[in-house]
N, C-alpha and C positions, 0 to 999 in steps of 0.2 A: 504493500500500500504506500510506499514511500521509505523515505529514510536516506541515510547521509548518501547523499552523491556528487561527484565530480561536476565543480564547476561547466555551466551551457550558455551562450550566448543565444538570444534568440531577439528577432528582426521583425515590424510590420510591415507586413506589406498591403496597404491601402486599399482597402476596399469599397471606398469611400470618395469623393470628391463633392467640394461645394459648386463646383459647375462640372457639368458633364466631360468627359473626355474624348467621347466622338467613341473612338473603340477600346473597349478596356486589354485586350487579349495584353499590352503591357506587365501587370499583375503574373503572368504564367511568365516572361522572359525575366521578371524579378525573381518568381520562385527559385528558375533553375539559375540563376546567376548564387543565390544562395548556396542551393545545394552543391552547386560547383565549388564554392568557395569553404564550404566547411563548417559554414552557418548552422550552429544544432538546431533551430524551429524559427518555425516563420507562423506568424500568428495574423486572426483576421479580426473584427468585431463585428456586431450586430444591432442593426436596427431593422426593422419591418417596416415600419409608417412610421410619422411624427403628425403631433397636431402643432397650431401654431402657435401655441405657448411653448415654450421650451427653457423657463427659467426656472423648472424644478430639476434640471441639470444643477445645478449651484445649492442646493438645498439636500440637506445630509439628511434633515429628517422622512425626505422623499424619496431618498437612495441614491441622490447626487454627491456632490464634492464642494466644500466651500468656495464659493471664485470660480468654483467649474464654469466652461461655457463649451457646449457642443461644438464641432469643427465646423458644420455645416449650418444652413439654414433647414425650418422644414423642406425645402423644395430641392436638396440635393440628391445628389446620386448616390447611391447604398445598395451595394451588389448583397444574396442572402450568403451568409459564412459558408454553410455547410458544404451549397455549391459550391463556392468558389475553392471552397479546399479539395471536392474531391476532382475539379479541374486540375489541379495544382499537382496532387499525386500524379494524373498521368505524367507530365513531363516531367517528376523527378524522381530521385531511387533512397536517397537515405534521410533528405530533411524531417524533423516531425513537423504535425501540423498541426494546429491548436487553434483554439477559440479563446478571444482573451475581451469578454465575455461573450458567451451565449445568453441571451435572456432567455431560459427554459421552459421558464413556465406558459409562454407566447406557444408552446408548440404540445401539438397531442403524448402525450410521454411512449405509447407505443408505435410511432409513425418517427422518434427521435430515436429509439431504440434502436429500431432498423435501417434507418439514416447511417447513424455512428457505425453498428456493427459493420455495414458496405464498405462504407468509408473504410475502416478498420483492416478490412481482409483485402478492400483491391489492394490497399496500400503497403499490407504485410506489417501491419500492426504501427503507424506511425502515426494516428491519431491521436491528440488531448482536449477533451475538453472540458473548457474552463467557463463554470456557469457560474449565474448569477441572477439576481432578480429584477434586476433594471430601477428605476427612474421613473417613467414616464407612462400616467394613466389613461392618456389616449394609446397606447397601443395597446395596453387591455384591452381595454373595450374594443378596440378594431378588429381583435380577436376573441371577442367573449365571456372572458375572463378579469373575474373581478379582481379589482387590484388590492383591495383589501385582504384579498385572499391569496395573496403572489408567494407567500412563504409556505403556506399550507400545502400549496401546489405545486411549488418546488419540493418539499422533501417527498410527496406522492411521487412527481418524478421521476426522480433518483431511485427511490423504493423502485419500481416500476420498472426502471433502466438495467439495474443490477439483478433483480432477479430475470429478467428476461434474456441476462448476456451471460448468467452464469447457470440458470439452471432449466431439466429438460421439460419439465413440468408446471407450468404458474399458472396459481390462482390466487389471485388479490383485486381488491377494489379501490378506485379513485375518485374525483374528478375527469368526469370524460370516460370513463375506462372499466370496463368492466372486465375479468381476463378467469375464464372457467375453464382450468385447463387446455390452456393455451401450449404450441410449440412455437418456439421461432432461431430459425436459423437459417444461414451459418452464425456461429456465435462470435464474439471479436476472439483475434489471438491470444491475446494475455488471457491467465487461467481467473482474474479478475476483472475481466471485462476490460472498457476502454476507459483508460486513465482520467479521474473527473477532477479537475482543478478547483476551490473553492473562492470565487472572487466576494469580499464584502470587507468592513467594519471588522475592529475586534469586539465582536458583542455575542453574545448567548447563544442565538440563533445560530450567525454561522460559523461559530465552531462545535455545536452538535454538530452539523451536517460533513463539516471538516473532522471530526474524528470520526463520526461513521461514514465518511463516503469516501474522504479526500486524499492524492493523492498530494497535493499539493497547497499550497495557500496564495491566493495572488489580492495582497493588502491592497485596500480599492482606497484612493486617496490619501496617499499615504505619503509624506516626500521621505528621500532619502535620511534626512537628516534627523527625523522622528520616526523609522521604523524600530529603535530599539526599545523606546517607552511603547509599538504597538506589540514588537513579541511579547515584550515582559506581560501588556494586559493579556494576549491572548494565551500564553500560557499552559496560565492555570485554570482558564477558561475549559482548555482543550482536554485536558489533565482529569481534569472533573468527570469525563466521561470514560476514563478509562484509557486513553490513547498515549501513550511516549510521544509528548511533543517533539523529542528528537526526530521521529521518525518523519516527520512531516516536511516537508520540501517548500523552498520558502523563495519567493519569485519580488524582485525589488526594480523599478521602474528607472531607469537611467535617463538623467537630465538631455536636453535638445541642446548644444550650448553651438551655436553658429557665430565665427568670424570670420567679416570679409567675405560674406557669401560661404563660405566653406564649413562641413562639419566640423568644427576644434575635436577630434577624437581625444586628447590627451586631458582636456579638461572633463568630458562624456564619462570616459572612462577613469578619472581619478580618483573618486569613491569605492572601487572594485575591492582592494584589499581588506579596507574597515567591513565594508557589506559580507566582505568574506569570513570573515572573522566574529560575525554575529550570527553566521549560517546560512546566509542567503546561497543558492546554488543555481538558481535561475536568472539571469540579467538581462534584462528586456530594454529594447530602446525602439522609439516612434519616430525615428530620425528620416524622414522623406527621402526615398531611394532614387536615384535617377532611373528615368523608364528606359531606356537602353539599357539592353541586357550586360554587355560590354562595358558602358560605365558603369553600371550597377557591380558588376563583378568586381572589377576594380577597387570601389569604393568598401566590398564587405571584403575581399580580399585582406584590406588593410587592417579596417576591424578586427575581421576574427585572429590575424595575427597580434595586433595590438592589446586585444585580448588576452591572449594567450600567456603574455607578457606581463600584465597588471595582473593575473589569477597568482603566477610563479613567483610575483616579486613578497 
């Protein structure tokens, strides 16, 4: 389910634009410029709809981020994750691919089940995904689902996902879901299903869900320089339930820092050793890639060497 591992660099790649791009097929010559380069995972995110309020982005109590503000307007382009990763597997061989978040609870939990596990087997087991309950109660309701109820339905979810990946026989009830001994296969490769990331808050909630589901933790607003006060809450949060917080795999969000036009990678990457040393093993950056697969390559090229370099020192 997790547990101490070797430093990973991992990449977005856009799925997203506040104005259209004309053709996106860019996104797949990013993938493989990754995978070329050595990049452990390339991550997507997810929106469905937006209404035109969008200033419960910036509000924690709604499941936003203080100051947050969405990249786009309602009216941008937003390709769905799942596609676009299992696009993404075709043209590559060893990157993993990740959701960094999924809003879960938007999606029927046996129509996500078998999404993932697909995903999972074309790919030969390089799927992660990393959920969460989102933000925003227009897209509930654009999908039927009360928002009120977005935590309730995420852990039905999960329940729902896990036993249908790992066992031959299910019968349980949800939200939506009603399952009388049910089969469904092929099942994902790992003998635990497909790796489920826990994005949120250090708060009650999800670190139940992170000691019973997670393989990972990916702190949701959280800067660099106050993840140490959020391990310490989450903890004993985590603890409570039974789980070796150790074992828990711990994902820390690397600043954008641009001069002169150019990524600064030395300054991106200078927080690597301290975040190393508090456990972090995941290092994520939102750093805009050149759409040329050729620059792009280039540009993680340096990275993931660069990298390499800040994990050793």
């Amino acid at each position: 389910m997790g547990g101490p591992a070797e430093p990973e660099i991992s990449v977005a790649v856009r799925n997203f634009a506040a104005e259209s791009p004309g053709d996106w097929r860019h996104i797949l010559d990013q993938a493989r410029a990754a995978d070329a380069a050595g990049i452990d995972r390339i991550f997507v995110v997810d929106h469905l709809v937006f209404g035109r309020d969008l200033s419960a982005y910036g509000q924690p109590a709604a499941g936003g981020v203080t100051g947050g503000m969405q990249p786009t307007g309602p009216d941008g382009d937003w390709l769905e994750p799942l596609t676009a990763l299992a696009a993404m597997a075709a043209v590559t061989t060893r990157v993993k691919l990740a959701t960094n978040v999924l809003v879960a609870p938007l999606r029927p939990a046996v129509l996500l089940a078998k999404t993932a596990a697909t995903i999972d087997v074309l790919s030969h087991g390089r799927l992660e995904l990393g959920v969460g309950v989102g933000w925003q109660e227009a897209e509930y309701r654009a999908v039927g689902v009360p928002f009120a109820e977005r935590g309730r339905v995420l852990d039905e979810t999960l329940a729902a996902c896990r036993a249908l990946w790992t066992t031959d026989e299910v019968s349980m009830s949800g939200r939506g879901f009603e399952l009388d001994a049910v089969h469904m296969r092929p099942k994902p490769t790992g003998p635990g299903g497909v790796p489920v990331w826990l994005g949120g808050r250090a708060i009650p909630a999800v670190a139940r869900r992170l000691a019973t589901y997670g393989a990972g933790w990916i702190p949701w607003g959280v800067k660099t320089g106050d993840l140490a006060a959020a391990l310490d809450a989450m903890r004993p949060l985590v603890e409570r339930h039974g789980r070796d917080f150790a074992t828990v795999r711990i994902s820390a969000a690397l600043p954008t820092v641009v001069a002169d036009g150019t990524l600064d990678l030395r300054r991106v990457l200078a927080d690597v050793p301290r975040l190393r040393a508090l456990g972090v093993s995941d290092f994520r950056t939102l750093a805009r890639l050149p759409r040329a697969e050729a620059a792009a390559r280039d540009l993680l090229d340096e990275l993931n060497g660069r990298f390499r370099e800040a994990v050793a020192a």
